[in-house]
DRENDREN-753882 format. One record per residue: residue number from 1; residue in one letter; x, y, z negated of N, C-alpha, C, O in turn. Coordinates in steps of 0.05 Angstrom, whole numbers, plus 5000, padded with zeros to 4 digits. Example, Ala and Ser with C-alpha at 12.3 -4.5 7.8 and 13.67 -1.06 7.14 Angstrom:
DRENDREN-753882
   i aa n_east n_north n_up ca_east ca_north ca_up c_east c_north c_up o_east o_north o_up
   1  A   5264    4886 4844    5246     4910  4844   5264    4934 4844   5285    4934 4831
   2  S   5257    4955 4858    5273     4979  4857   5258    5001 4843   5268    5023 4839
This chain:
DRENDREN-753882
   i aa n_east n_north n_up ca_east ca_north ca_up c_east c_north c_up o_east o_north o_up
   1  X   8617    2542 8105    8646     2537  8102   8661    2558 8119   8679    2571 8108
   2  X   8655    2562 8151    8670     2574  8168   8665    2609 8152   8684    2626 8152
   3  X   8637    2615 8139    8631     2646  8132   8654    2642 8108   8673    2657 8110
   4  X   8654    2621 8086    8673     2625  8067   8701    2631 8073   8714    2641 8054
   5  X   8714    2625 8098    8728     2619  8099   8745    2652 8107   8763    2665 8097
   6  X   8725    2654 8133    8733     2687  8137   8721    2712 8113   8724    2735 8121
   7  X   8714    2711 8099    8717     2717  8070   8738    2724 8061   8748    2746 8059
   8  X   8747    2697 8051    8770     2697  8044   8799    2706 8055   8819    2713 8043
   9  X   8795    2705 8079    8812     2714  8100   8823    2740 8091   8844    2750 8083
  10  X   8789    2749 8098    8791     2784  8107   8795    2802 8067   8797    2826 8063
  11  X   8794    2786 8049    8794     2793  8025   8837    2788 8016   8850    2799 7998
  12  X   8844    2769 8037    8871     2763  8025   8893    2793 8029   8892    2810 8047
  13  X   8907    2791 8013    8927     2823  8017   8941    2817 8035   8956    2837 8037
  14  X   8946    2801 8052    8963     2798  8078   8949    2793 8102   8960    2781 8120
  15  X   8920    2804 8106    8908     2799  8130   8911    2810 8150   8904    2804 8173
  16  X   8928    2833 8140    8937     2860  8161   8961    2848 8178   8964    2851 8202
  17  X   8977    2833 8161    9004     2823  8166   8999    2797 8185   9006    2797 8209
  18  X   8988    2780 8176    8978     2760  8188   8962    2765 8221   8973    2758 8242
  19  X   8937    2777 8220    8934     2783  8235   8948    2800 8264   8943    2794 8287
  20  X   8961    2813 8258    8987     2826  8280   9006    2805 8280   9010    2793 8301
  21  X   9019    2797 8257    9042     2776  8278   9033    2748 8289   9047    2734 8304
  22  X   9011    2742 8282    8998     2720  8296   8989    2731 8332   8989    2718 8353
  23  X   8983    2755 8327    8979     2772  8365   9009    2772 8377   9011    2768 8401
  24  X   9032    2776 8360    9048     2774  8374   9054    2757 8372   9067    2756 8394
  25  X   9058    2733 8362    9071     2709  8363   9054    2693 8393   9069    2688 8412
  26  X   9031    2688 8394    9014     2688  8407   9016    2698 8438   9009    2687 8459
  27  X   9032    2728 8431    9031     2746  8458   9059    2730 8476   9064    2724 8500
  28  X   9071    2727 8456    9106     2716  8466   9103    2693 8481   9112    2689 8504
  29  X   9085    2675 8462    9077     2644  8476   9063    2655 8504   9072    2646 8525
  30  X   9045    2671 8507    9032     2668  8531   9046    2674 8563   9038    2669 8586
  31  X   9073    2689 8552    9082     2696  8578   9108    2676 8580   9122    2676 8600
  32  X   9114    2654 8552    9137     2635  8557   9130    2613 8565   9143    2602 8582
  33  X   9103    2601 8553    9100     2567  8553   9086    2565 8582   9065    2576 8587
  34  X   9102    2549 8602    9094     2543  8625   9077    2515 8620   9076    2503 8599
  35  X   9065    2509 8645    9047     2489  8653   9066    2467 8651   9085    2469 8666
  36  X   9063    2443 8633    9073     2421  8638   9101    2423 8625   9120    2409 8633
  37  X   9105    2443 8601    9127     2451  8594   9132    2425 8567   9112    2413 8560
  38  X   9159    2419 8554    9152     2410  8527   9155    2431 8499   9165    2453 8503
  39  X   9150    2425 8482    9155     2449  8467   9158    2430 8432   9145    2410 8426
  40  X   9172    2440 8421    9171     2432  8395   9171    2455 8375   9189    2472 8376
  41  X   9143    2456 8349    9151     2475  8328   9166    2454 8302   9166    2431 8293
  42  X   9174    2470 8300    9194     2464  8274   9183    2483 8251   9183    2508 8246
  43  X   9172    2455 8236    9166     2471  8203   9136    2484 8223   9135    2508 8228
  44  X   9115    2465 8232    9096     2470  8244   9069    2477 8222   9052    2493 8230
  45  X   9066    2466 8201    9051     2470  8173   9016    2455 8190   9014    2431 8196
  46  X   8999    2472 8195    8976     2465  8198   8975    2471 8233   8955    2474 8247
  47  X   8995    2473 8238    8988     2480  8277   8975    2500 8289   8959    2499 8307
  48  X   8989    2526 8272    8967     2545  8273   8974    2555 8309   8955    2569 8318
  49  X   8989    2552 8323    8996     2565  8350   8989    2544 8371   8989    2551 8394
  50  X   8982    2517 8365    8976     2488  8382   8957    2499 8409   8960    2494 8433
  51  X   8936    2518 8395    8920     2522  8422   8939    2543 8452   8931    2548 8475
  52  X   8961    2550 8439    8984     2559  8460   8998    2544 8483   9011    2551 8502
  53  X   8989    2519 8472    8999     2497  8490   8987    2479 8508   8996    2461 8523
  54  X   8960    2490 8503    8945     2473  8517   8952    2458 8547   8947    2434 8548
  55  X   8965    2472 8570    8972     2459  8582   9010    2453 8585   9026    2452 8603
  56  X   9010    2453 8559    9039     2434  8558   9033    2414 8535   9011    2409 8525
  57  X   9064    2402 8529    9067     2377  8515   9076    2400 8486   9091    2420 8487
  58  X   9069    2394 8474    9063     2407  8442   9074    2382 8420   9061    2362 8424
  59  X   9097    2380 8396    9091     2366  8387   9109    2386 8356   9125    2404 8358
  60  X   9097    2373 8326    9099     2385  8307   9111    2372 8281   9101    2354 8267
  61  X   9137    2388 8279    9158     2374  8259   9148    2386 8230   9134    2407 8230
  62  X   9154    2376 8212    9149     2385  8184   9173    2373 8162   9187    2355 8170
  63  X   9176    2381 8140    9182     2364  8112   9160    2357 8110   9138    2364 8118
  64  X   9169    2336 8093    9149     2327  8069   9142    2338 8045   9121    2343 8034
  65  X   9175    2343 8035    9172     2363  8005   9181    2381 8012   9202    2382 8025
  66  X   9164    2407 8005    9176     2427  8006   9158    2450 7983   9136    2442 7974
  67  X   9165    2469 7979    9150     2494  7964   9112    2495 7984   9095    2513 7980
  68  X   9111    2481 7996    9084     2482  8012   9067    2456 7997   9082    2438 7990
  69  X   9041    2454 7993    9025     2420  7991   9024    2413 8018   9022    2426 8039
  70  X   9027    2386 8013    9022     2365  8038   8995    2375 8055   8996    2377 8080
  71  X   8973    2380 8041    8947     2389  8049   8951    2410 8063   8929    2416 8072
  72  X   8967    2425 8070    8970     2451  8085   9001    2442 8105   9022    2454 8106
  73  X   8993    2420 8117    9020     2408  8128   8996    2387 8152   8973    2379 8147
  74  X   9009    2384 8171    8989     2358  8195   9011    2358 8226   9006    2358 8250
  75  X   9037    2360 8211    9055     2351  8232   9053    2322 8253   9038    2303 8246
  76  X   9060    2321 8266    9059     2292  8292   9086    2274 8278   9085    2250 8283
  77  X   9104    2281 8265    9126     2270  8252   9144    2287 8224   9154    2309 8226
  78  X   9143    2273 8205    9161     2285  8192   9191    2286 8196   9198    2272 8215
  79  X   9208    2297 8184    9229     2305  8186   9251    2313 8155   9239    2323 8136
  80  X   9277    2309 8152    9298     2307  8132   9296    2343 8131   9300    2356 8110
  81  X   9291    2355 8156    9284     2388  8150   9323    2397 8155   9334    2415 8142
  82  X   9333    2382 8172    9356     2378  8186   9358    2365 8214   9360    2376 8236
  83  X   9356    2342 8206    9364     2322  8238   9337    2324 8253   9319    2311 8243
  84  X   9332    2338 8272    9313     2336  8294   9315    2307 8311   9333    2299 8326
  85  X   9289    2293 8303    9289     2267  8304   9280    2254 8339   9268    2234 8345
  86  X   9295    2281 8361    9291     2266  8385   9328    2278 8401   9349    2288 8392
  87  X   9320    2270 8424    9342     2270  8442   9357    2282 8452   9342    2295 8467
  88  X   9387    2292 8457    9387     2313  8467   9383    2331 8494   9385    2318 8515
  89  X   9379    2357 8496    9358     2375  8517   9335    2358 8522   9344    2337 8531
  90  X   9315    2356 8521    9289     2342  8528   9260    2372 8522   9237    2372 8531
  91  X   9269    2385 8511    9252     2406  8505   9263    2432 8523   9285    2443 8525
  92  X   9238    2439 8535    9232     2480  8548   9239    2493 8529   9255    2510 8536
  93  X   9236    2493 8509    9222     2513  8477   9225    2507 8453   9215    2484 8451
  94  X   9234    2515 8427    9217     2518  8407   9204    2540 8395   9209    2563 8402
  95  X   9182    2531 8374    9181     2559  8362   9178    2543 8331   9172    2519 8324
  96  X   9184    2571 8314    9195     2562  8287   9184    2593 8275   9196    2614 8281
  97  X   9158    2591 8257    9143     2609  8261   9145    2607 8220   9134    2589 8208
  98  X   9163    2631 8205    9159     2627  8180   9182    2606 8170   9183    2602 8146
  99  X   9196    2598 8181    9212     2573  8172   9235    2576 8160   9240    2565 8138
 100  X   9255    2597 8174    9287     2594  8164   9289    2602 8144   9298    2585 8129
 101  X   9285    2620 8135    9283     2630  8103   9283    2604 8081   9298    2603 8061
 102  X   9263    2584 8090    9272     2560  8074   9280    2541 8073   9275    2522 8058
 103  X   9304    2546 8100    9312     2521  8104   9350    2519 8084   9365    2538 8084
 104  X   9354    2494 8072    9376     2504  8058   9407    2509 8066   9426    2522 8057
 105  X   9403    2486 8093    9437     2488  8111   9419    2497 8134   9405    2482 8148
 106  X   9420    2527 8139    9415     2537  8161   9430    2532 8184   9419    2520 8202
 107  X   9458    2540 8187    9474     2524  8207   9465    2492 8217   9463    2484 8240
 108  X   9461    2483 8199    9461     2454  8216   9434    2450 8224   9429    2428 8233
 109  X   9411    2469 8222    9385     2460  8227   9384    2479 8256   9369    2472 8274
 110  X   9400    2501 8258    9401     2519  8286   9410    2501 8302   9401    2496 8325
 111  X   9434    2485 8287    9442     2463  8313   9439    2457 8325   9446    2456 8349
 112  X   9417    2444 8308    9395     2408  8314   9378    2426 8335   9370    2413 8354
 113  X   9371    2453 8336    9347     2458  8351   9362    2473 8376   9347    2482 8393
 114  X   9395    2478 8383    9401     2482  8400   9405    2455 8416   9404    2455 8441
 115  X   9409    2435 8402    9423     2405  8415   9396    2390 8437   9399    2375 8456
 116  X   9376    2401 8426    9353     2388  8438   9339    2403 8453   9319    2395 8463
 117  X   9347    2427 8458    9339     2450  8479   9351    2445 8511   9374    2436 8513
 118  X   9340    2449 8526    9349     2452  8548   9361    2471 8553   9351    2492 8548
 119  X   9390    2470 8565    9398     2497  8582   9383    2517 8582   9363    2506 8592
 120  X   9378    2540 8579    9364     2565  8581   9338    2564 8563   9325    2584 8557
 121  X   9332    2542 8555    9313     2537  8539   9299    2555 8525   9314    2574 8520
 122  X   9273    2559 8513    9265     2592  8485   9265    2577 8465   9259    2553 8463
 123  X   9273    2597 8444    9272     2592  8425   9259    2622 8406   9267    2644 8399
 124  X   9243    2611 8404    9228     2636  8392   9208    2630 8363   9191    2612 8359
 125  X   9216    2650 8347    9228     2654  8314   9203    2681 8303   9193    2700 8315
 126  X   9200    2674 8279    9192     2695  8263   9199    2692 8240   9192    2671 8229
 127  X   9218    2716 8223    9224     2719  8198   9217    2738 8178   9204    2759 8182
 128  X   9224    2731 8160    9212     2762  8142   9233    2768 8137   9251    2753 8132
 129  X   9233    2806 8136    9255     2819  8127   9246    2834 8097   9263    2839 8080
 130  X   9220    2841 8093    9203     2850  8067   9183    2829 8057   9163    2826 8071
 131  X   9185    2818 8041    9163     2805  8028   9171    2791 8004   9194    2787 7996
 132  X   9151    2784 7993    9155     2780  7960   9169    2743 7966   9168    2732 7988
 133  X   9182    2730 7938    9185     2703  7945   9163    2693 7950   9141    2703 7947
 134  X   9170    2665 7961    9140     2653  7962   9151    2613 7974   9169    2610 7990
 135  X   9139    2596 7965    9144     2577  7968   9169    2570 7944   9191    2561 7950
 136  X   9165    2573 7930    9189     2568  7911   9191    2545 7901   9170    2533 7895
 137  X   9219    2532 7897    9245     2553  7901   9247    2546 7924   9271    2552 7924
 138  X   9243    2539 7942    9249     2536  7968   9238    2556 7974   9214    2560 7979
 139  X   9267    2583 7977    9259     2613  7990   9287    2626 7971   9292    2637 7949
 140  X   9303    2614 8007    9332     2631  8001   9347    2650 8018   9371    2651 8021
 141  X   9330    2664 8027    9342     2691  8039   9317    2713 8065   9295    2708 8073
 142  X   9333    2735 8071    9320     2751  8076   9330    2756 8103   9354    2750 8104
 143  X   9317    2769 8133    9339     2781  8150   9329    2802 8159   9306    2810 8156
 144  X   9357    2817 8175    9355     2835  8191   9346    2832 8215   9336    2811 8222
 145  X   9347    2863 8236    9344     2846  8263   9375    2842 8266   9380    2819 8272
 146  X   9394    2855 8263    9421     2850  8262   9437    2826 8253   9455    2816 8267
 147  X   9430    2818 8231    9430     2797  8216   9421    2777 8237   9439    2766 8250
 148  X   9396    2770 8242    9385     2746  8256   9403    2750 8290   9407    2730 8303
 149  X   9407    2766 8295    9422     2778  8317   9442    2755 8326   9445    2739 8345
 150  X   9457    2765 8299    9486     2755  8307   9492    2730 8294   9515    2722 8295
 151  X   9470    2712 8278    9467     2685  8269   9462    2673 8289   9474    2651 8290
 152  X   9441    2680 8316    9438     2670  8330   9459    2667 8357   9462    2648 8372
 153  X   9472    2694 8357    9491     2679  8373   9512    2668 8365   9528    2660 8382
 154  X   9516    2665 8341    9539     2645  8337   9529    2608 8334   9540    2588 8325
 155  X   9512    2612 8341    9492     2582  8353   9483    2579 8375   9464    2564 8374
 156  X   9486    2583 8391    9492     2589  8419   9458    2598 8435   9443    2584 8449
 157  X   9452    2634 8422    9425     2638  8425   9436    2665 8437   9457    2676 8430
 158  X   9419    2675 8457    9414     2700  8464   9392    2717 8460   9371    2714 8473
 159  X   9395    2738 8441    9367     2747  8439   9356    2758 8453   9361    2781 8446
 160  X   9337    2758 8479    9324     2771  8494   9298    2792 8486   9290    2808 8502
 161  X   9290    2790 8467    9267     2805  8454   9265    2811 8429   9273    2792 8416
 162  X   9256    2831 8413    9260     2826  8382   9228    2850 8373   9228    2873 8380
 163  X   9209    2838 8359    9187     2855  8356   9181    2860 8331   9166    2844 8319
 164  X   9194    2888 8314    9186     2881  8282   9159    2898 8279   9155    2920 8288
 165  X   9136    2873 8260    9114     2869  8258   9113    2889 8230   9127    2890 8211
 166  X   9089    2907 8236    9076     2922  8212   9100    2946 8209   9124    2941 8209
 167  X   9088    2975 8208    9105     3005  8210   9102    3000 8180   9090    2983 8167
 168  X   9124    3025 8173    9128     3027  8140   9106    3019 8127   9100    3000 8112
 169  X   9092    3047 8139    9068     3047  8115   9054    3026 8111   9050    3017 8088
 170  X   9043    3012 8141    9029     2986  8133   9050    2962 8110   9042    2944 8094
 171  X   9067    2968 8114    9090     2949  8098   9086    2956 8070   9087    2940 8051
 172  X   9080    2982 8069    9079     2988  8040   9054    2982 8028   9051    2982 8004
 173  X   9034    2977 8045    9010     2977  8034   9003    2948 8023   8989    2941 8004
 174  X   9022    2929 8051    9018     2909  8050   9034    2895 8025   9032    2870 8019
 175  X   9050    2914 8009    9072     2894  7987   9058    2906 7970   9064    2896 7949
 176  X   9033    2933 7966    9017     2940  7940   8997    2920 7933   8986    2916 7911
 177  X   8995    2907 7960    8963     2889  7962   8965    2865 7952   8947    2853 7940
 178  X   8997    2852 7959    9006     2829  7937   9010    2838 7913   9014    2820 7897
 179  X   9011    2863 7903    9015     2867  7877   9000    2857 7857   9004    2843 7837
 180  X   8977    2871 7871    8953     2879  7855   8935    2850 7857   8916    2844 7841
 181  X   8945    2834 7881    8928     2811  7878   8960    2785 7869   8960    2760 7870
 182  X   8975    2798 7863    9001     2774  7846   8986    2782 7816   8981    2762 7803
 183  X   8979    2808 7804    8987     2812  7779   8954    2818 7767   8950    2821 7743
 184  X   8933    2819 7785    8906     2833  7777   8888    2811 7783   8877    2797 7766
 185  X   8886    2808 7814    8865     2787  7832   8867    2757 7824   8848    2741 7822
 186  X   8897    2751 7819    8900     2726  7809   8881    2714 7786   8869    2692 7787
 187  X   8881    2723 7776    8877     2720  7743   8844    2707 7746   8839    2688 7730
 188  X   8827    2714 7761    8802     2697  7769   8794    2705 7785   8802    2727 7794
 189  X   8766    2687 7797    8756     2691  7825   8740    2726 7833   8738    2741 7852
 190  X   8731    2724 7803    8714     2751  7806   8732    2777 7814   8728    2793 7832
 191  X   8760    2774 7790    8779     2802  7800   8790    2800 7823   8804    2818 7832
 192  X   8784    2775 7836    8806     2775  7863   8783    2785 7884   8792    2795 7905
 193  X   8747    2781 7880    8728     2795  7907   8737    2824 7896   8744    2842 7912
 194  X   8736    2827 7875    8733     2868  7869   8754    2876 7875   8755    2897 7889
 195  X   8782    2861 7864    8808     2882  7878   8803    2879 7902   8804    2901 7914
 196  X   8795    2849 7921    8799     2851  7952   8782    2868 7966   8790    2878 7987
 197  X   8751    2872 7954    8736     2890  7968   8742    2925 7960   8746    2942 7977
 198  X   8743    2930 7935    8757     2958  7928   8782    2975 7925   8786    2998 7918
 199  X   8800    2951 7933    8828     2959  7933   8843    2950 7954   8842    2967 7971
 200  X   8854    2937 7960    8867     2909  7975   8857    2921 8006   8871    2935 8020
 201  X   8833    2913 8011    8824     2922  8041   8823    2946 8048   8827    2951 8072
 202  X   8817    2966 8031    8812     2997  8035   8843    3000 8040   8852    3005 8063
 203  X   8860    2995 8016    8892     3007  8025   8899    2999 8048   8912    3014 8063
 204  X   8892    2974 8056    8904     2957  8088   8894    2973 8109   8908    2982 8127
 205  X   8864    2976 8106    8858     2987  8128   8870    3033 8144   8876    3045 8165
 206  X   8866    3039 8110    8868     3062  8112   8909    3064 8123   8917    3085 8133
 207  X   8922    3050 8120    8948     3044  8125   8944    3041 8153   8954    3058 8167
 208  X   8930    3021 8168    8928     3015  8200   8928    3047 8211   8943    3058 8226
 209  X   8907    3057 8198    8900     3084  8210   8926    3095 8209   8942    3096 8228
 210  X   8928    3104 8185    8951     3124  8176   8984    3113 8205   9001    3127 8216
 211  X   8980    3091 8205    9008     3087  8219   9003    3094 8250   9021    3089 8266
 212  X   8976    3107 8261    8977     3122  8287   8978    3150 8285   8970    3164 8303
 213  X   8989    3158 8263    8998     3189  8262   9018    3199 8237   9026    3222 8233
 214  X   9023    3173 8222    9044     3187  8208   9084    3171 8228   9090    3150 8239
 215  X   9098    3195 8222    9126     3176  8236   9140    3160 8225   9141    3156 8200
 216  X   9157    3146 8244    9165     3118  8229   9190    3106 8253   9185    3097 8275
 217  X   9213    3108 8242    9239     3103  8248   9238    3066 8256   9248    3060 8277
 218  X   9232    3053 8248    9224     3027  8249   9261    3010 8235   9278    2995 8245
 219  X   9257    3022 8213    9274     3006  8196   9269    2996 8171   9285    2985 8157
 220  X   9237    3003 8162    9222     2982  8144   9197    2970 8161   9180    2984 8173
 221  X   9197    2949 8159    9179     2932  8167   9175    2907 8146   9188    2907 8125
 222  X   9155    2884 8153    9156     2860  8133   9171    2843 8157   9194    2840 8150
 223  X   9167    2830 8184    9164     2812  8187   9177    2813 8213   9167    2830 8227
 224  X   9200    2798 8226    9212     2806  8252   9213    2783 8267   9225    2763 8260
 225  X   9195    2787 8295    9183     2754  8314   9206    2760 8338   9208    2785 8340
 226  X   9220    2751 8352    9239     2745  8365   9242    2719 8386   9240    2695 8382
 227  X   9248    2736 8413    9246     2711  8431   9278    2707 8437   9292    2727 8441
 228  X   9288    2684 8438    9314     2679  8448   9318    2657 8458   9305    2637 8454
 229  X   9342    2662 8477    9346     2632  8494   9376    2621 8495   9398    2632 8493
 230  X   9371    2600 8498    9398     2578  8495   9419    2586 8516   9414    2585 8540
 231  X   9441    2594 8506    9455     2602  8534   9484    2579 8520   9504    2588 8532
 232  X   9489    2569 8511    9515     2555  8498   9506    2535 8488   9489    2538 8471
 233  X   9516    2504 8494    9518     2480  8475   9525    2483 8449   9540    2503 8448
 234  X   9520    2470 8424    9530     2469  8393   9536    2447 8393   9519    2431 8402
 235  X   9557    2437 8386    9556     2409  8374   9535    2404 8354   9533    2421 8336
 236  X   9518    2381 8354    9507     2363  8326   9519    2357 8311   9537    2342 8318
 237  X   9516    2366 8279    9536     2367  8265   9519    2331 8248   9494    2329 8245
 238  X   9535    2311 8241    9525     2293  8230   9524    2290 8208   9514    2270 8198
């Protein structure tokens, strides 16, 4: 099971992508989440960052319905995917890893996660600025770092960090690799080992390379992880 699994992994067209923003998402947590801290993810799916918390209080919000199966979901509480169903400031942290993109009243869900933050609190985010839809239809918009910039401070966030994940090329390689496995690999199990072993992985990897010597302005990327902190109350909007 565990060999099938990394198989599959290392055969998917986003392993390049995956793998780097999971180091940095990862990297962010290690120098934020203190000992004995609380932390809440929002839109937590399968808990993929939980071992970040080990020595704090960890707990994991979800929908119920959404463009995701339940089976790829193992939240501690569900949620309306609006009203954050605890108190207000009681939380160090959140992180919200993949989420806003599908959330549908963005304003009132930034709220809910400023209202329950502590003073200075993190709040730390990853979005996509390149990538195909996905979760549909639940998947209504795209950002900048500009964009997420200035959303967040009009919710009372300061961005202290902003890390966009994957250089052009890997970006580009990485939106050929959904191509070819949206429009080729799909279609059955067999085309999806041959594009992933003869196409899919070679482009990914030969792209890693390529992006330690070709240049790159850093204004295409897929995916932008971001640490920010609560510096302003929001009202809860009801």
């Amino acid at each position: 099971m565990m060999l099938k699994k990394m198989i599959i992994n290392t055969l998917s067209p986003v392993w390049l992508l995956n793998r780097k923003m999971d180091a940095i998402t990862k990297s962010i947590l290690l120098s934020s989440v203190k000992s004995y801290s609380n932390w809440l993810d929002v839109g937590c799916g399968l808990k993929p960052f939980e071992t970040s918390f080990e020595h704090a209080s960890y707990t994991g919000i979800d929908v119920e319905v959404s463009g995701r199966s339940v089976d790829l979901k193992n939240p501690d509480e569900y949620f309306d995917g609006v009203h954050i169903p605890y108190k207000d400031e009681i939380f160090d942290g959140i992180l919200s890893t993949q989420v806003l993109e599908h959330v549908e009243d963005l304003s009132l869900l930034l709220a809910e996660c400023n209202r329950v933050l502590k003073p200075g609190g993190k709040f730390i985010v990853s979005v996509p600025f390149v990538y195909k839809e996905h979760e549909q239809p639940h998947d209504y918009r795209r950002f900048t770092s500009f964009g997420l910039t200035q959303l967040l401070s009009l919710n009372g966030f300061k961005m202290e960090s902003s890390i966009k994940c994957l250089s052009a090329i890997e970006t580009i390689a990485t939106l050929f690799s959904v191509y070819i496995n949206n429009n080729i690999g799909s279609r059955n199990k067999l085309l999806l080992m041959l594009t992933g072993c003869f196409i899919t992985t070679p482009c990914l990897l030969l792209s890693s390379l390529l992006s330690k010597v070709l240049p790159d302005n850093g204004d295409l990327y897929c995916v932008l992880v971001i640490k920010s902190l609560k510096t302003t109350s929001e009202r809860s909007y009801d």
